[in-house]
C-alpha positions as CSV (number, residue, x, y, z in Angstrom):
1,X,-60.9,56.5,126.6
2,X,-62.1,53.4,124.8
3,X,-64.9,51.5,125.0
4,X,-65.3,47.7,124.4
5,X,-69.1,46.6,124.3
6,X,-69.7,42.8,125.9
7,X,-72.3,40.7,127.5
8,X,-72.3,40.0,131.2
9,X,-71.5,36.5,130.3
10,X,-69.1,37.5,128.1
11,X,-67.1,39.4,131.0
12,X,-68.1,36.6,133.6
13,X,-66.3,33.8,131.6
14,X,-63.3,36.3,130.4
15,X,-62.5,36.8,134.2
16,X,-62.7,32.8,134.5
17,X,-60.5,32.7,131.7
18,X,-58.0,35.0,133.4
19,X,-58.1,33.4,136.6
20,X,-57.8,30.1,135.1
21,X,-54.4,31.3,133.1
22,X,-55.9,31.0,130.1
23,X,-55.6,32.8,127.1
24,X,-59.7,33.4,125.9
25,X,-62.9,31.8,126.8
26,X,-65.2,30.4,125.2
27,X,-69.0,30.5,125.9
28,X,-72.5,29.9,123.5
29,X,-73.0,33.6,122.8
30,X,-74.2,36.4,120.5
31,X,-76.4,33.9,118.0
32,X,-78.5,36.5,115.9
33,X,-76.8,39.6,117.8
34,X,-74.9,42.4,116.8
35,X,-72.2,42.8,118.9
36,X,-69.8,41.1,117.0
37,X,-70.4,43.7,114.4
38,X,-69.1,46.2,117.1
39,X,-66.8,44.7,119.2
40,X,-64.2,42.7,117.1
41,X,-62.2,40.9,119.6
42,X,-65.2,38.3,119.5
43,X,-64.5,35.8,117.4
44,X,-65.7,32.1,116.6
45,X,-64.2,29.0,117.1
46,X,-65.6,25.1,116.8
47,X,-65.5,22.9,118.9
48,X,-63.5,20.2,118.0
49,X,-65.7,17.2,119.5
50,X,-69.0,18.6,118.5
51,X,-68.4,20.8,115.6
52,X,-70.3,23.4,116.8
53,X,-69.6,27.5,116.3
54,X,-68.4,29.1,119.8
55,X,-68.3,32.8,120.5
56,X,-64.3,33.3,121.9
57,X,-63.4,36.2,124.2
58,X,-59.8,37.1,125.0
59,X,-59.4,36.5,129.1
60,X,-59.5,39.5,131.0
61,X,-56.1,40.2,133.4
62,X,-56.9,43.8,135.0
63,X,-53.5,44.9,136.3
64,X,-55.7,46.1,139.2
65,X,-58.8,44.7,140.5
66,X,-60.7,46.1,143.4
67,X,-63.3,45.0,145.2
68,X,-65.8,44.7,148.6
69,X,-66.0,42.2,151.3
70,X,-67.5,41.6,154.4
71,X,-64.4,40.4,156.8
72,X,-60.7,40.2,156.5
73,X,-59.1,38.9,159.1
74,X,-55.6,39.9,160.9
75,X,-53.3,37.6,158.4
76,X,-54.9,39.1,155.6
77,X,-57.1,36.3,154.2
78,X,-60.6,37.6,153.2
79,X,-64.3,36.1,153.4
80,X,-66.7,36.8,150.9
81,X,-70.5,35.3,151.2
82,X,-73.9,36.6,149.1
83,X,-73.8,37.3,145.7
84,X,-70.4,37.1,144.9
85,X,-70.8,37.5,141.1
86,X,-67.0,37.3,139.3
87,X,-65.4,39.0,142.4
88,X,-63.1,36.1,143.4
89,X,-62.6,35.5,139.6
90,X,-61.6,38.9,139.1
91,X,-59.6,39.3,142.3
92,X,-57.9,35.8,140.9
93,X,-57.4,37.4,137.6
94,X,-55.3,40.4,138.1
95,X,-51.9,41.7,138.6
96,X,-52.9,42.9,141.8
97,X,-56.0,43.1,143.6
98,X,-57.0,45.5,146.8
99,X,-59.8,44.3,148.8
100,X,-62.0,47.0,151.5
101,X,-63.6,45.0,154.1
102,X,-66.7,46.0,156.7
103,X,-64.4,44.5,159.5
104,X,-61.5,43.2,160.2
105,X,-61.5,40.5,163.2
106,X,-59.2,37.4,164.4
107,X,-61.2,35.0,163.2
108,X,-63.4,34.6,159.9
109,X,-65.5,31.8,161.2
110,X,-66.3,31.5,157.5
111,X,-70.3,29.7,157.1
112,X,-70.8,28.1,154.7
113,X,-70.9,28.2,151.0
114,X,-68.7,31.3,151.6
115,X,-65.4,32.2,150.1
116,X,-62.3,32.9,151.0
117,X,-59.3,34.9,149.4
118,X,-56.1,33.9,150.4
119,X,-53.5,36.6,151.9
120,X,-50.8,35.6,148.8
121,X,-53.7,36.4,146.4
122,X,-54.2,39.9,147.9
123,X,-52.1,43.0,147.4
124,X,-53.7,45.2,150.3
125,X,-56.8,44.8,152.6
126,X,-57.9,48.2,153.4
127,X,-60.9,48.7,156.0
128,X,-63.3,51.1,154.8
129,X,-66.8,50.1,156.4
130,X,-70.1,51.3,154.1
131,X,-67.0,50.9,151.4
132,X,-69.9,49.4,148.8
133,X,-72.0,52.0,148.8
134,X,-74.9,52.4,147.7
135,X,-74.4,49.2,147.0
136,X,-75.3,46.8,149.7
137,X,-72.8,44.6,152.1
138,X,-74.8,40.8,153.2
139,X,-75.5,40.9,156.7
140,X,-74.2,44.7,157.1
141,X,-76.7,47.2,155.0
142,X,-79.1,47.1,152.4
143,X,-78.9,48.8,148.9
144,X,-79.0,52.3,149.0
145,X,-81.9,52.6,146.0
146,X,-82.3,56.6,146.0
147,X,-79.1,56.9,145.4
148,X,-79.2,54.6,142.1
149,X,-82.7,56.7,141.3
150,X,-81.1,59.9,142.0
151,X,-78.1,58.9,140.2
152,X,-79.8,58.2,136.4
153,X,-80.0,62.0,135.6
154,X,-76.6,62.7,136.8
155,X,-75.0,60.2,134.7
156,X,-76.8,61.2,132.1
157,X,-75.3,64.9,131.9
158,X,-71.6,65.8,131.5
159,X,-72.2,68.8,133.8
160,X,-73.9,67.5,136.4
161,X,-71.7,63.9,136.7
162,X,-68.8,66.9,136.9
163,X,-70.3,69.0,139.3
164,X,-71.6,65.7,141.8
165,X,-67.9,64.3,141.1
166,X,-66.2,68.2,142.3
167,X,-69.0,68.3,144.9
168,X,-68.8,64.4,146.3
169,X,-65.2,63.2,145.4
170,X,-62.9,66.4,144.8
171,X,-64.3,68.1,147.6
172,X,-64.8,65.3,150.0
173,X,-61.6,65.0,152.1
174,X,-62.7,61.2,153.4
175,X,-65.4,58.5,153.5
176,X,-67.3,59.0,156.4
177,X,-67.8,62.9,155.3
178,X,-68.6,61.6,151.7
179,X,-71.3,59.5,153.4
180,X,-72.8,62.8,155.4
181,X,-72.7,64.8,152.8
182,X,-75.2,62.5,150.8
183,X,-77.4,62.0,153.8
184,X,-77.3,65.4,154.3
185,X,-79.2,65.8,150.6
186,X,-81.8,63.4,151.2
């Protein structure tokens, strides 16, 4: 395994970047920080109408990108709304990107300021309702915060991230009995 260290900016405007079919981004960045030092795929540009020094990140095109969405509808297209952070950007930017929905219904009856993902941007829409746990689904469930509490010591550990992996994932046989098995614990 390797291990690339970035700022969220950093991988916000690399996923633009590979959405937008470009080759890096470029963003005002890591001024008096280190991570240049440790990452040394940033590099620095300047701008050729200002002159001044850039930070440059090569795009990011995942072969697979997966992500979480409220609706899908019967065609395929999807509707995101909330928070979206980069998940249409890196939806857009990969080879191929699988969304789980809450629902799937006939008609997104999208409100607005929402987004939509086209069916020809979409390799598979799977539906897998509570599929963001513990994180949260707008308009469907809230965070699950004991789970992110209880989760800090377990991903801490090499033995216990193994044993809640064997326990929750290996020994689970599908969602819904992944989900009781953790409200069983609390």
């Amino acid at each position: 395994m390797e291990i690339e260290e970035h700022s969220h900016a950093d991988l916000a405007n690399s996923y633009v970047a590979g959405a937008s079919g470009l080759p890096f981004a470029v963003l005002r960045a890591y001024a008096g920080s280190d991570l240049p030092k440790v990452n040394p795929l940033i590099k620095s540009v300047t701008c050729p109408f200002t002159g001044e020094v850039l930070a440059a990140v090569p795009s990011v095109r995942p072969d697979v990108t997966v992500i979480h969405a409220q609706k899908a509808d019967r065609k395929g297209n999807v509707l995101l709304w909330g928070i979206l952070g980069v998940q249409k950007e890196a939806a857009l930017a990969a080879r191929r990107c699988i969304v789980t929905v809450e629902e799937i219904v006939d008609d997104l009856d999208a409100p607005m300021n929402a987004c939509v993902l086209p069916t020809w941007a979409l390799a598979a829409v799977c539906h897998v309702p509570g599929g963001a746990h513990p994180s949260y689904a707008h308009g469907y469930y809230e965070r699950d915060n004991r789970f992110y509490q209880d989760w800090d010591p377990i991903g801490r550990s090499r033995e216990a991230f193994t044993a809640w992996i064997d326990k929750h994932i290996r020994g689970t046989a599908d969602f819904n009995a992944f989900k009781a098995s953790l409200a069983a614990e609390a």
